[in-house]
N, CA, C and O of each residue as an XYZ file, in Angstrom:
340
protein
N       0.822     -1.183      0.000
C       0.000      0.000      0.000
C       0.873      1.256      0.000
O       0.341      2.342     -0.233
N       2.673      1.135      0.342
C       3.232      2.329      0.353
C       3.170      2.602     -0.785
O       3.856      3.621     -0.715
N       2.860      2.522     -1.994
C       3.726      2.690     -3.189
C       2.135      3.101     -4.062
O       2.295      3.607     -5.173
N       0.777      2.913     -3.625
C      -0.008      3.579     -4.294
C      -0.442      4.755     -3.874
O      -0.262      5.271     -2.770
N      -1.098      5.217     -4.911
C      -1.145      6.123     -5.394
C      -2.126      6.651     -4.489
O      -2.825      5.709     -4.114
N      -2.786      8.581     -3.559
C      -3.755      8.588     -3.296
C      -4.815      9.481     -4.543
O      -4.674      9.625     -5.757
N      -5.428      9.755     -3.990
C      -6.757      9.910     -4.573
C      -7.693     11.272     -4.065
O      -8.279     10.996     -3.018
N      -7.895     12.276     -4.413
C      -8.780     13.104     -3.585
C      -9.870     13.392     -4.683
O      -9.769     13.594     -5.893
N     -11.020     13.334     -3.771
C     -12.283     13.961     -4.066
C     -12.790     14.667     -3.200
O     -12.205     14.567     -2.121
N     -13.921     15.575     -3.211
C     -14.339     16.933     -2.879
C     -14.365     16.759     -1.214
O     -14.105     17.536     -0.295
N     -14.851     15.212     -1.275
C     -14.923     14.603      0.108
C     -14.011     13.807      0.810
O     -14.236     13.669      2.012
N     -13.082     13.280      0.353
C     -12.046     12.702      1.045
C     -10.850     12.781      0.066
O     -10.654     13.236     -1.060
N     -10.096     12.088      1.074
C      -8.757     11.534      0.645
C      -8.472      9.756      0.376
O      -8.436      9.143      1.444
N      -8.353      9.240     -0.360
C      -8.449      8.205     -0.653
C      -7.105      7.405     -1.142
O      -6.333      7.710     -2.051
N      -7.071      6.239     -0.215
C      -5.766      5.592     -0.884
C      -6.613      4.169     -0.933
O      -7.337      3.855      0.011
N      -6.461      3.292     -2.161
C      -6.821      2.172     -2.829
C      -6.440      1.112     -2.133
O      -5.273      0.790     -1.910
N      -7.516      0.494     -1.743
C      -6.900     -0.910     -1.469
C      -6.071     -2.081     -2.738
O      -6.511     -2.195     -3.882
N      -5.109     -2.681     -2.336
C      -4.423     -3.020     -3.403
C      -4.750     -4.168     -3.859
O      -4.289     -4.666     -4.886
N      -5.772     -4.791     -2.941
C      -6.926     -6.143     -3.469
C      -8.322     -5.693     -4.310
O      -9.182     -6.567     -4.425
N      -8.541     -4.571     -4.810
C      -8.759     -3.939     -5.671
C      -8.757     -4.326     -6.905
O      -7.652     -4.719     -7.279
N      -9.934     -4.378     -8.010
C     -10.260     -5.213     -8.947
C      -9.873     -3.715     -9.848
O      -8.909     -3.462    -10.569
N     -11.103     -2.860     -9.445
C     -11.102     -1.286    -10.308
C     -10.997     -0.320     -9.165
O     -11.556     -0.398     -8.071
N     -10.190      0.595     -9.606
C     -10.082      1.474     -8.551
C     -10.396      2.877     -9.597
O      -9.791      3.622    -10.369
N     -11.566      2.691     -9.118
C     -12.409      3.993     -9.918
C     -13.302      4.236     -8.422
O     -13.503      3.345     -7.596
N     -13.758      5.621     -8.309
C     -14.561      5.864     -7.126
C     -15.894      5.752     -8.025
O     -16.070      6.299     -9.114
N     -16.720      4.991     -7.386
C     -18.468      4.970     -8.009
C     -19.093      5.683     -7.245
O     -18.988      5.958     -6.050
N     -20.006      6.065     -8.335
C     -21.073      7.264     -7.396
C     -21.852      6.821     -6.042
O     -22.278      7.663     -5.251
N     -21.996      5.446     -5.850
C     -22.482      5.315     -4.730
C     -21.476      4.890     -3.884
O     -20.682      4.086     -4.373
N     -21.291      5.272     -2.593
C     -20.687      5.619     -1.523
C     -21.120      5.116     -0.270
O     -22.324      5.197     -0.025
N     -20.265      4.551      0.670
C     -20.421      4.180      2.139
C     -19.576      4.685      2.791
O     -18.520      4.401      2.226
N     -19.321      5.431      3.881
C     -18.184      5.840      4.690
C     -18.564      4.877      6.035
O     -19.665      4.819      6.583
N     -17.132      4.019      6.467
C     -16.880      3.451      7.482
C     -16.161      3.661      8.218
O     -15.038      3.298      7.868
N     -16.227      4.308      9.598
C     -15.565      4.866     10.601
C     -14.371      3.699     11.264
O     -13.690      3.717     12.289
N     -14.496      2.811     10.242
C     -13.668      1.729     11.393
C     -12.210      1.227     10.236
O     -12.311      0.342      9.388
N     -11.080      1.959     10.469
C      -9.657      2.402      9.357
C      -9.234      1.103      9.791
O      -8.659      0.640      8.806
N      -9.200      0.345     10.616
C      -8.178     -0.967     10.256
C      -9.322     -2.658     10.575
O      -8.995     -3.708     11.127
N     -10.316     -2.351     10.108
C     -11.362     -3.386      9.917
C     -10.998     -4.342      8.443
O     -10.933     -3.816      7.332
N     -10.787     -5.797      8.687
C     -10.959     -6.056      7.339
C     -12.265     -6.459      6.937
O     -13.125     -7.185      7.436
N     -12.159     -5.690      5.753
C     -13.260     -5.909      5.031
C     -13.086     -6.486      3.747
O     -12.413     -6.002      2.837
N     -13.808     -7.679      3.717
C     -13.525     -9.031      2.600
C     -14.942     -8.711      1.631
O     -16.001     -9.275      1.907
N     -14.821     -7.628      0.331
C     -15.430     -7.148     -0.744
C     -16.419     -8.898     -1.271
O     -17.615     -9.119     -1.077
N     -15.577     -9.677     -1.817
C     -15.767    -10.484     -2.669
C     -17.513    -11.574     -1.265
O     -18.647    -11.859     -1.650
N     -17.124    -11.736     -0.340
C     -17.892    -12.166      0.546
C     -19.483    -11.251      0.122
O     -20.522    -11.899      0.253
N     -19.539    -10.437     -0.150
C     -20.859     -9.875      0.135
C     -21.527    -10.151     -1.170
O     -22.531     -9.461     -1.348
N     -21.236    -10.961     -2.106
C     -21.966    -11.615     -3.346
C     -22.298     -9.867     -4.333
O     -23.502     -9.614     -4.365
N     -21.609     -9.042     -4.881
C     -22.454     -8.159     -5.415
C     -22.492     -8.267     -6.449
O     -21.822     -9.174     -6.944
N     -23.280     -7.418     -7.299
C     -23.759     -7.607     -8.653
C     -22.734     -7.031     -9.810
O     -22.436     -7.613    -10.853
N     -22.250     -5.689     -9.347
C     -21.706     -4.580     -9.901
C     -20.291     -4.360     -9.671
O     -19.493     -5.083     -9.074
N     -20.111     -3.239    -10.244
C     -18.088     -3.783     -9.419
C     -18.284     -2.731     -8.562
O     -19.183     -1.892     -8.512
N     -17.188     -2.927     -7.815
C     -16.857     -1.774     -6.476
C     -15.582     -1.553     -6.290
O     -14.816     -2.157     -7.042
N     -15.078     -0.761     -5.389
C     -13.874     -0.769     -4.887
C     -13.992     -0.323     -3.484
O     -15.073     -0.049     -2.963
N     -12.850     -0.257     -2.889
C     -12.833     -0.044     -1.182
C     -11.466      0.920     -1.183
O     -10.592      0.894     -2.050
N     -11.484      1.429     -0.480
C     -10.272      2.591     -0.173
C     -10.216      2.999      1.283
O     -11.172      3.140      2.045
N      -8.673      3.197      1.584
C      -8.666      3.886      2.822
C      -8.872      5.059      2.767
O      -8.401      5.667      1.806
N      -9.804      5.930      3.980
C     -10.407      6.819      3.580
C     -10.077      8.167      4.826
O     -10.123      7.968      6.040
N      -9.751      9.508      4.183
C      -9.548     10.194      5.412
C     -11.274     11.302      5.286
O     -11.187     11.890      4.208
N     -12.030     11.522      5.678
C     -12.970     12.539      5.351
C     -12.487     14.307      5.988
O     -12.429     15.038      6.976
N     -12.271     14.210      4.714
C     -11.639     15.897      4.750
C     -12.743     16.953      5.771
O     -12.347     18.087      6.043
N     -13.823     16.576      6.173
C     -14.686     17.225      6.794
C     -14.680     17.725      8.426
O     -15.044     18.758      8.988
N     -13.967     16.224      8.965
C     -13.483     16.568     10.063
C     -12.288     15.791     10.595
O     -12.062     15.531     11.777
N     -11.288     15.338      9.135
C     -10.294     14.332      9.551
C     -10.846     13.090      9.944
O      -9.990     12.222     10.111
N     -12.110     12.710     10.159
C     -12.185     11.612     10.230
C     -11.409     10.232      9.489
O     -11.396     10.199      8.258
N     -10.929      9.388     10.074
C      -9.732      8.138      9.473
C     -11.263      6.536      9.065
O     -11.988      6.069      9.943
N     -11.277      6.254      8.076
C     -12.033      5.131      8.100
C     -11.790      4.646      6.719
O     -10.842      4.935      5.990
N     -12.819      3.844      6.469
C     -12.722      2.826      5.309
C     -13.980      3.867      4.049
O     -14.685      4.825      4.367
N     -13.855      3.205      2.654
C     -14.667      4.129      1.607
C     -15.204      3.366      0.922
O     -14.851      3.728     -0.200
N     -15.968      2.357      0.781
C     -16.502      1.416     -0.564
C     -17.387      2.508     -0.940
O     -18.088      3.338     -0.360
N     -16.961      2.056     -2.625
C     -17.932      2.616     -3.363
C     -18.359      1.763     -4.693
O     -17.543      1.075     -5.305
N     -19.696      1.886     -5.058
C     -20.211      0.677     -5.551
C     -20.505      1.430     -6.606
O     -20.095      2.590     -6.572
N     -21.265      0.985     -7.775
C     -21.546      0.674     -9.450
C     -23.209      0.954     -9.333
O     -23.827      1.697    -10.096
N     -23.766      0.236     -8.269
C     -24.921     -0.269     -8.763
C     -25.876      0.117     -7.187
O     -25.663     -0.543     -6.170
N     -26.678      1.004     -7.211
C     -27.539      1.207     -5.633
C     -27.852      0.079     -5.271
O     -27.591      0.074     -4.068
N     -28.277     -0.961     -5.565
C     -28.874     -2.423     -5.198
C     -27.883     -2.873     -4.688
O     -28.188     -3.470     -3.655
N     -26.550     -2.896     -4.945
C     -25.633     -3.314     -4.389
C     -25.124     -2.308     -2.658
O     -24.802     -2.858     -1.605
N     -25.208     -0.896     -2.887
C     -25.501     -0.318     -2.075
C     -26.438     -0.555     -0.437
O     -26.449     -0.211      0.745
N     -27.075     -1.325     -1.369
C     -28.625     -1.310      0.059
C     -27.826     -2.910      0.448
O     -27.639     -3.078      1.654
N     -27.561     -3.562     -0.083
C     -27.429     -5.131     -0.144
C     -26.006     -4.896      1.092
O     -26.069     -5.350      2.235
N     -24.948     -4.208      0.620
C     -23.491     -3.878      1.451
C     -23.953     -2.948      2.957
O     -23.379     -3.035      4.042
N     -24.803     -2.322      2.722
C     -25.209     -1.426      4.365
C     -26.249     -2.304      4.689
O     -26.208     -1.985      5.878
N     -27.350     -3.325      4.651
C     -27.717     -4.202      5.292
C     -27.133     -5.768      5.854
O     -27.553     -6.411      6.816
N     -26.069     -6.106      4.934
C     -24.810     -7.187      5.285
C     -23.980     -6.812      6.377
O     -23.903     -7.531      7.373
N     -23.376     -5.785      6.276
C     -22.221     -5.282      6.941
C     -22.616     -5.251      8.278
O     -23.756     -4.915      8.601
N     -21.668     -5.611      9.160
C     -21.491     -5.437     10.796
C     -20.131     -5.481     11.270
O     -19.260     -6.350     11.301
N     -20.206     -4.409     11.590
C     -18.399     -3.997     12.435
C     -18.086     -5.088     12.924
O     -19.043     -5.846     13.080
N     -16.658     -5.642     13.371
C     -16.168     -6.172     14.575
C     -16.675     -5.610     15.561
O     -16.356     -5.954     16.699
């Protein structure tokens, strides 16, 4: 992860996870407050592609995780699956 690349948008700072299929940010968005959680993408069966990024939110420095998905269905499907450690 030292060696990629980051990423900024209006809303964060973004560095790519390097298990990463596409590292394109998709318009739909999850912010996860929890920066050293693993989170195993391929487990949640989705339809669409996604990616995941480490994420800083320029808003208040907040440090967490960034999936962002392809497809809203996949969206609703990843925030009703998901449960922190």
């Amino acid at each position: 992860m030292a060696t990629a690349k980051s990423l900024a948008t209006d809303e964060y700072k973004l560095f790519p996870s390097p298990r990463n299929v596409h590292r394109v940010v998709f318009e739909h968005q999850v912010f996860l407050p929890y920066p050293y959680m693993l989170i195993d993408m391929e487990s949640y069966y989705l339809k669409g592609r996604y990616s995941l990024f480490a994420a800083c939110r320029l808003v208040d420095n907040k440090m967490g995780q960034l999936v962002t998905l392809e497809d809203v269905a996949d969206e609703v499907k990843f925030k009703s699956k998901f449960v922190p450690d």
